[in-house]
VEXTIKE-951849 format. One record per residue: residue number from 0; x, y, z of N, C-alpha, C, O in turn; residue in three letters. Coordinates in nm, 4 decimals, decimal comma, always signed. Atoms other than C-alpha are relative to their C-alpha. Example, Ala and Ser with C-alpha at 12.3 -4.5 7.8 and 13.67 -1.06 7.14 Angstrom:
REM VEXTIKE-951849
+------+----------+----------+----------+----------+----------+----------+----------+----------+----------+----------+----------+----------+-------+
: lose :       nx :       ny :       nz :      cax :      cay :      caz :       cx :       cy :       cz :       ox :       oy :       oz : rotor :
+------+----------+----------+----------+----------+----------+----------+----------+----------+----------+----------+----------+----------+-------+
:    0 :  +0,0890 :  -0,1190 :  +0,0000 :  +1,2300 :  -0,4500 :  +0,7800 :  +0,0900 :  +0,1200 :  +0,0000 :  +0,1936 :  +0,1181 :  +0,0665 :   ALA :
:    1 :  -0,0820 :  -0,1190 :  -0,0060 :  +1,3670 :  -0,1060 :  +0,7140 :  -0,0770 :  +0,1090 :  +0,0730 :  -0,0261 :  +0,2198 :  +0,0899 :   SER :
+------+----------+----------+----------+----------+----------+----------+----------+----------+----------+----------+----------+----------+-------+
REM end
This chain:
REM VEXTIKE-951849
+------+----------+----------+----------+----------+----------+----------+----------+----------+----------+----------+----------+----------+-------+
: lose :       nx :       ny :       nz :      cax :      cay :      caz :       cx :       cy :       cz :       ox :       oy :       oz : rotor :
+------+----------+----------+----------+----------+----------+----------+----------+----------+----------+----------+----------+----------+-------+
:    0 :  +0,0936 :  +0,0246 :  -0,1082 :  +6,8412 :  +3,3098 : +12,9933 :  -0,0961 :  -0,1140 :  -0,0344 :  -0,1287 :  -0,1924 :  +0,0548 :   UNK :
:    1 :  +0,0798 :  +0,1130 :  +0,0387 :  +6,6162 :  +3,0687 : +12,7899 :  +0,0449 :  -0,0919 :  -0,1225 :  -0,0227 :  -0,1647 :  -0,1951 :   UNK :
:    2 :  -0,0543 :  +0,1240 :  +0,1296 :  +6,8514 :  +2,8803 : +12,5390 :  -0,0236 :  -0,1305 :  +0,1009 :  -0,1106 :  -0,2070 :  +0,0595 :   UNK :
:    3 :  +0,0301 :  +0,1408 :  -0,0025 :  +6,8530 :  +2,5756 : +12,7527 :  -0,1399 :  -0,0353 :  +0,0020 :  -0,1384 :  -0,1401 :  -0,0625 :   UNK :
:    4 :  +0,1288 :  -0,0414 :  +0,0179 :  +6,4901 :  +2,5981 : +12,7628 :  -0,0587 :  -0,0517 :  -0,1078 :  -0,1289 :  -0,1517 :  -0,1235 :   UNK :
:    5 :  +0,0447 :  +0,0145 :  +0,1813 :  +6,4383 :  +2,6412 : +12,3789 :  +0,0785 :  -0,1443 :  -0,0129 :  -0,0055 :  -0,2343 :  -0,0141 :   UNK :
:    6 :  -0,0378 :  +0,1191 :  +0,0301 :  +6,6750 :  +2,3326 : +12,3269 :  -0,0616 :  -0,0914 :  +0,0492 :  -0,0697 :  -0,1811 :  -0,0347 :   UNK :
:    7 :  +0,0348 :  +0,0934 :  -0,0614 :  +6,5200 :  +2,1160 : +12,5478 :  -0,1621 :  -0,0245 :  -0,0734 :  -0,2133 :  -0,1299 :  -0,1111 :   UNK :
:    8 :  +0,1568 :  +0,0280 :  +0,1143 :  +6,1466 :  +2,2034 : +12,3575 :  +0,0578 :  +0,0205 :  -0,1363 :  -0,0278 :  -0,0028 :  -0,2216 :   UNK :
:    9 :  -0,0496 :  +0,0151 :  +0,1413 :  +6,3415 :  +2,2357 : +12,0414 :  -0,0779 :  +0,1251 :  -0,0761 :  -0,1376 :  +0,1053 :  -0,1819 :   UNK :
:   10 :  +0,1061 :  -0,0790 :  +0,0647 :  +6,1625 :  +2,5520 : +11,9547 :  +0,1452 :  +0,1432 :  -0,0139 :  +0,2173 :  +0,1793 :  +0,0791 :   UNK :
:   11 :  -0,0481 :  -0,1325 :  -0,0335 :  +6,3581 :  +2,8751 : +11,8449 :  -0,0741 :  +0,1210 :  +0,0040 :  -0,1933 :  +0,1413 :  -0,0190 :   UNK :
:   12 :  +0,0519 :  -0,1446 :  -0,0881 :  +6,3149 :  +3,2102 : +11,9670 :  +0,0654 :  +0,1119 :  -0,1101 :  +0,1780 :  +0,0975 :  -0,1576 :   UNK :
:   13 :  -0,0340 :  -0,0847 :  +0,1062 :  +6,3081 :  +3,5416 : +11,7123 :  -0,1292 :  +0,0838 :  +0,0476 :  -0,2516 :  +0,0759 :  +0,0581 :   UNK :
:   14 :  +0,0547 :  -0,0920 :  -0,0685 :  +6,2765 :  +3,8362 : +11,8586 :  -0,0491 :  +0,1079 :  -0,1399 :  +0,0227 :  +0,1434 :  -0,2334 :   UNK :
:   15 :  +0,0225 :  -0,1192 :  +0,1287 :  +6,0240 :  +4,1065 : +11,6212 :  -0,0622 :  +0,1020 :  +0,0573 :  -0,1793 :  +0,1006 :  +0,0953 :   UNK :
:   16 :  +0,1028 :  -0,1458 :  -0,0652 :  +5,9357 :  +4,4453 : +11,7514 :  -0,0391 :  +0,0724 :  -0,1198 :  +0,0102 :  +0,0728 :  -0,2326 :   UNK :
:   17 :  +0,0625 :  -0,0161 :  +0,0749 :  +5,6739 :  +4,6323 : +11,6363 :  +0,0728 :  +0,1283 :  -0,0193 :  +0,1602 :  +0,1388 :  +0,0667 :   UNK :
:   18 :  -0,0612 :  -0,1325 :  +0,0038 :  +5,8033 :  +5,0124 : +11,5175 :  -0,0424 :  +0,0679 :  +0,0656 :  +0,0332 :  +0,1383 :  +0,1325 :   UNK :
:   19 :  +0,0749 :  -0,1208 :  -0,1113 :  +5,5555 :  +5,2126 : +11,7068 :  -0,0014 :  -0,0958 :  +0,1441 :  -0,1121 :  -0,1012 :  +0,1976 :   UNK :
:   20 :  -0,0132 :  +0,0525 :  -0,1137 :  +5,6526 :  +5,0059 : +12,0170 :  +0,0437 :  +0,0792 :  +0,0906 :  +0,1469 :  +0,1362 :  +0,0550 :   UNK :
:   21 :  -0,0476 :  -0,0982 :  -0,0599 :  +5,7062 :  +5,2119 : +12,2753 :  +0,1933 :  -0,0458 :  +0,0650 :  +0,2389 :  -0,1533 :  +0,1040 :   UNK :
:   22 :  -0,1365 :  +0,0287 :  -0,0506 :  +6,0962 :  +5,2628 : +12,3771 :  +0,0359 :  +0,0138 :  +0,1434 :  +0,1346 :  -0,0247 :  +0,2061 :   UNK :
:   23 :  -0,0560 :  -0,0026 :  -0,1738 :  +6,0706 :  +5,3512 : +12,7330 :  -0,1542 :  -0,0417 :  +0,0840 :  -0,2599 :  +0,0203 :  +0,0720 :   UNK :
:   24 :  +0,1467 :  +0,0381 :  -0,0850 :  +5,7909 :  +5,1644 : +12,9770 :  +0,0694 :  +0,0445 :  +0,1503 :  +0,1824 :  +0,0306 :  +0,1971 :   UNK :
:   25 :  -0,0010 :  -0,0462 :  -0,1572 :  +5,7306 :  +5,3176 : +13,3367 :  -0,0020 :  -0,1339 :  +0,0770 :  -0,0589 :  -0,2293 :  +0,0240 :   UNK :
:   26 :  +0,0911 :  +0,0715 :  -0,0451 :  +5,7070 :  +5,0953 : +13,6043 :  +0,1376 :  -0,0342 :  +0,0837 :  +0,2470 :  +0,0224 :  +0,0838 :   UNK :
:   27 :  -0,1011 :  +0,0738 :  -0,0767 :  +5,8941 :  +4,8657 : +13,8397 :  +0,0535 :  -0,0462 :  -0,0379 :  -0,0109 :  -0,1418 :  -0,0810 :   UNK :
:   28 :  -0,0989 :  +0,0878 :  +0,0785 :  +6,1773 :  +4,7185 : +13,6890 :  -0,0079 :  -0,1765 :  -0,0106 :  -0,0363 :  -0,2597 :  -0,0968 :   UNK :
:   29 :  +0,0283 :  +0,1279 :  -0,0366 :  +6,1823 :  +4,4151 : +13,8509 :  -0,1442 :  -0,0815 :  -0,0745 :  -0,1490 :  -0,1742 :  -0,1554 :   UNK :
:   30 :  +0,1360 :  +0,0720 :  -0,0055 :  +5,8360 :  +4,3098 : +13,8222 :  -0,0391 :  +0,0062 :  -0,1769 :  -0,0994 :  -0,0901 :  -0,2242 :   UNK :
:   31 :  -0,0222 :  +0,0296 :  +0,1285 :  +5,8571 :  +4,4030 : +13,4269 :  +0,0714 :  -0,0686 :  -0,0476 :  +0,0300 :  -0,1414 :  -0,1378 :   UNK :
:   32 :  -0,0650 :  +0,0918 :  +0,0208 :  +6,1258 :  +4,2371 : +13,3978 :  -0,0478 :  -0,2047 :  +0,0012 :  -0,0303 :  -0,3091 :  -0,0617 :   UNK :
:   33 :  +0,0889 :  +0,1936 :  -0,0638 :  +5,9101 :  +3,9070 : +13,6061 :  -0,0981 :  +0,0077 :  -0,1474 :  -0,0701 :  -0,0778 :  -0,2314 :   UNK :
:   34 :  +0,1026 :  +0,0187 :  +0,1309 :  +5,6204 :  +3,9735 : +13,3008 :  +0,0632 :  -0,0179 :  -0,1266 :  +0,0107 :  -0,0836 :  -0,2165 :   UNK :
:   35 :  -0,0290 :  +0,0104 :  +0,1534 :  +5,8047 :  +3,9918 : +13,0123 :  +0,0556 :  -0,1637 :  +0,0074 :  +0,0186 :  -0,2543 :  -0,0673 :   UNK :
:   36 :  -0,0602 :  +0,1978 :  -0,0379 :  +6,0332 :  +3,6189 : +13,1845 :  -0,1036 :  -0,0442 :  -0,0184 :  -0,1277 :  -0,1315 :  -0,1017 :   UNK :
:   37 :  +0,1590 :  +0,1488 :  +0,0626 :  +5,6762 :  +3,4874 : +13,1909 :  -0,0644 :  -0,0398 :  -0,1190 :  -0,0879 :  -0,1528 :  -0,1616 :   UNK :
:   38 :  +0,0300 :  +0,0323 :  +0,1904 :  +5,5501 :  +3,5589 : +12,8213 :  +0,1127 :  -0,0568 :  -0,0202 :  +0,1016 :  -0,1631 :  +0,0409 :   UNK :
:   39 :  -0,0969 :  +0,0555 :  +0,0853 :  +5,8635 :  +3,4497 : +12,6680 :  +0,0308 :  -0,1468 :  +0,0624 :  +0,1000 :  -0,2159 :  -0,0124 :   UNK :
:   40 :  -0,0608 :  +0,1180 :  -0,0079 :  +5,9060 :  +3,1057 : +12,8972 :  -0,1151 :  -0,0727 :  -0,0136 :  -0,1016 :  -0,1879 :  -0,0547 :   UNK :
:   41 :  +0,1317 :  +0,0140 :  +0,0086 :  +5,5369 :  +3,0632 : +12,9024 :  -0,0039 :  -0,0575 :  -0,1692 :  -0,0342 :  -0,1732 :  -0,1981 :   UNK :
:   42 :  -0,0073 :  +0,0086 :  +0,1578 :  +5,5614 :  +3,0575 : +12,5179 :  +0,0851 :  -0,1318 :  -0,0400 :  +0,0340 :  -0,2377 :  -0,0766 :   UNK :
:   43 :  -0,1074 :  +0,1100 :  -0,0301 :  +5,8442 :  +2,8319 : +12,5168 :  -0,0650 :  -0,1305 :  +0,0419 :  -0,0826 :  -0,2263 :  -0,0332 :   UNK :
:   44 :  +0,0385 :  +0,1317 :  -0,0748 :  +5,7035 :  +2,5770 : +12,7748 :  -0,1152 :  -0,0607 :  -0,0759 :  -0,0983 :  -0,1802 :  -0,1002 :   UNK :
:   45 :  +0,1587 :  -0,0046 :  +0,1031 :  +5,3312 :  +2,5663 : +12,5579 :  -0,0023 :  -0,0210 :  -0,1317 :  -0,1039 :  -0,0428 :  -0,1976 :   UNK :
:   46 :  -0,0271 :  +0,0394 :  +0,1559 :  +5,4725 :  +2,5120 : +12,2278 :  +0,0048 :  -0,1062 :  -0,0499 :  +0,0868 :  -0,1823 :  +0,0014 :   UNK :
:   47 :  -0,0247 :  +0,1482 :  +0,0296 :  +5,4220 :  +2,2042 : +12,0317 :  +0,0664 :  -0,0088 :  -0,1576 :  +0,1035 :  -0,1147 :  -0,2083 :   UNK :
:   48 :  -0,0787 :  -0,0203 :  +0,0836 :  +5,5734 :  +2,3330 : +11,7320 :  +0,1366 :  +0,0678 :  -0,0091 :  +0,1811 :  +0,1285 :  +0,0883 :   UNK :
:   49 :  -0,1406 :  -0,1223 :  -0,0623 :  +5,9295 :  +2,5126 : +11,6508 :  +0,0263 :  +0,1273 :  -0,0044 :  +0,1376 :  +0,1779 :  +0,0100 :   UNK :
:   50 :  -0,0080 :  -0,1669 :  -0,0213 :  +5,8587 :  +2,8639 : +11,6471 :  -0,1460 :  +0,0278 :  +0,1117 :  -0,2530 :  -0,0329 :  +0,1072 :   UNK :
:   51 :  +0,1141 :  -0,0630 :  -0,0388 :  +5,6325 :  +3,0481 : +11,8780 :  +0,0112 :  +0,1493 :  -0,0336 :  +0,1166 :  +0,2007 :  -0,0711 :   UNK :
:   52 :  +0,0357 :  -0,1644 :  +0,0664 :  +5,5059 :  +3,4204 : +11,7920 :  -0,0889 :  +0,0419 :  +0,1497 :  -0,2109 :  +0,0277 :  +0,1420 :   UNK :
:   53 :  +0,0881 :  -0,0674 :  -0,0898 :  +5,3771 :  +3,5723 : +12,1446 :  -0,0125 :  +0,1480 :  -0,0825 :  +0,0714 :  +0,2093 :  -0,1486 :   UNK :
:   54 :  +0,0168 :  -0,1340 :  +0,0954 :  +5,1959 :  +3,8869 : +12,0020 :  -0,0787 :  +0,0859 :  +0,1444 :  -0,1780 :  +0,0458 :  +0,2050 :   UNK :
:   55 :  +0,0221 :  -0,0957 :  -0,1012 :  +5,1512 :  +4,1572 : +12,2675 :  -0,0211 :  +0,1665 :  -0,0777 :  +0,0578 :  +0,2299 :  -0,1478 :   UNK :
:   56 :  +0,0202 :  -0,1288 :  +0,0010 :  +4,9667 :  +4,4873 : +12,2372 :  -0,0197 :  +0,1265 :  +0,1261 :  -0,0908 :  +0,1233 :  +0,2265 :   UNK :
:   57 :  +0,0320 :  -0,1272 :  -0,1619 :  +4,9911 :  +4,8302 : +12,4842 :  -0,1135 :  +0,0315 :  -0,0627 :  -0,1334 :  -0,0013 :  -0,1797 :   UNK :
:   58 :  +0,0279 :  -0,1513 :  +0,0175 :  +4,7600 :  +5,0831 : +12,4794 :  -0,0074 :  +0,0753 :  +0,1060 :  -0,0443 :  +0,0523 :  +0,2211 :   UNK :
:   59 :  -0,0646 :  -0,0626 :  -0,0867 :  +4,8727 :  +5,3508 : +12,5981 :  -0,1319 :  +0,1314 :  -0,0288 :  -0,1286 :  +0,2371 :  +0,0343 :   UNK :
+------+----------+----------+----------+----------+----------+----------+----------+----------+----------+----------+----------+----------+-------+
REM end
């Protein structure tokens, strides 16, 4: 979904979850689905180096 993306900013992508992350989120699929596409292209597009680290916390 975002390799051409990353190639084009030259940045790779490395996915790290935390352990106590939760495994199941409530909610509208869709529209989680739209938030999580935005951190991760958001990150991507904003990068001037080749890794980015978006760091996201719940509390639940």
């Amino acid at each position: 979904m975002f390799s051409v993306q990353c190639i084009n900013h030259n940045v790779e992508t490395v996915l790290d979850l935390l352990d106590d992350m939760p495994k199941l989120v409530r909610g509208d699929f869709a529209r989680v689905v739209q938030i999580f596409a935005n951190l991760i292209s958001n990150s991507i597009k904003f990068t001037t180096c080749k890794f980015s680290f978006p760091i996201t916390k719940c509390k639940l």
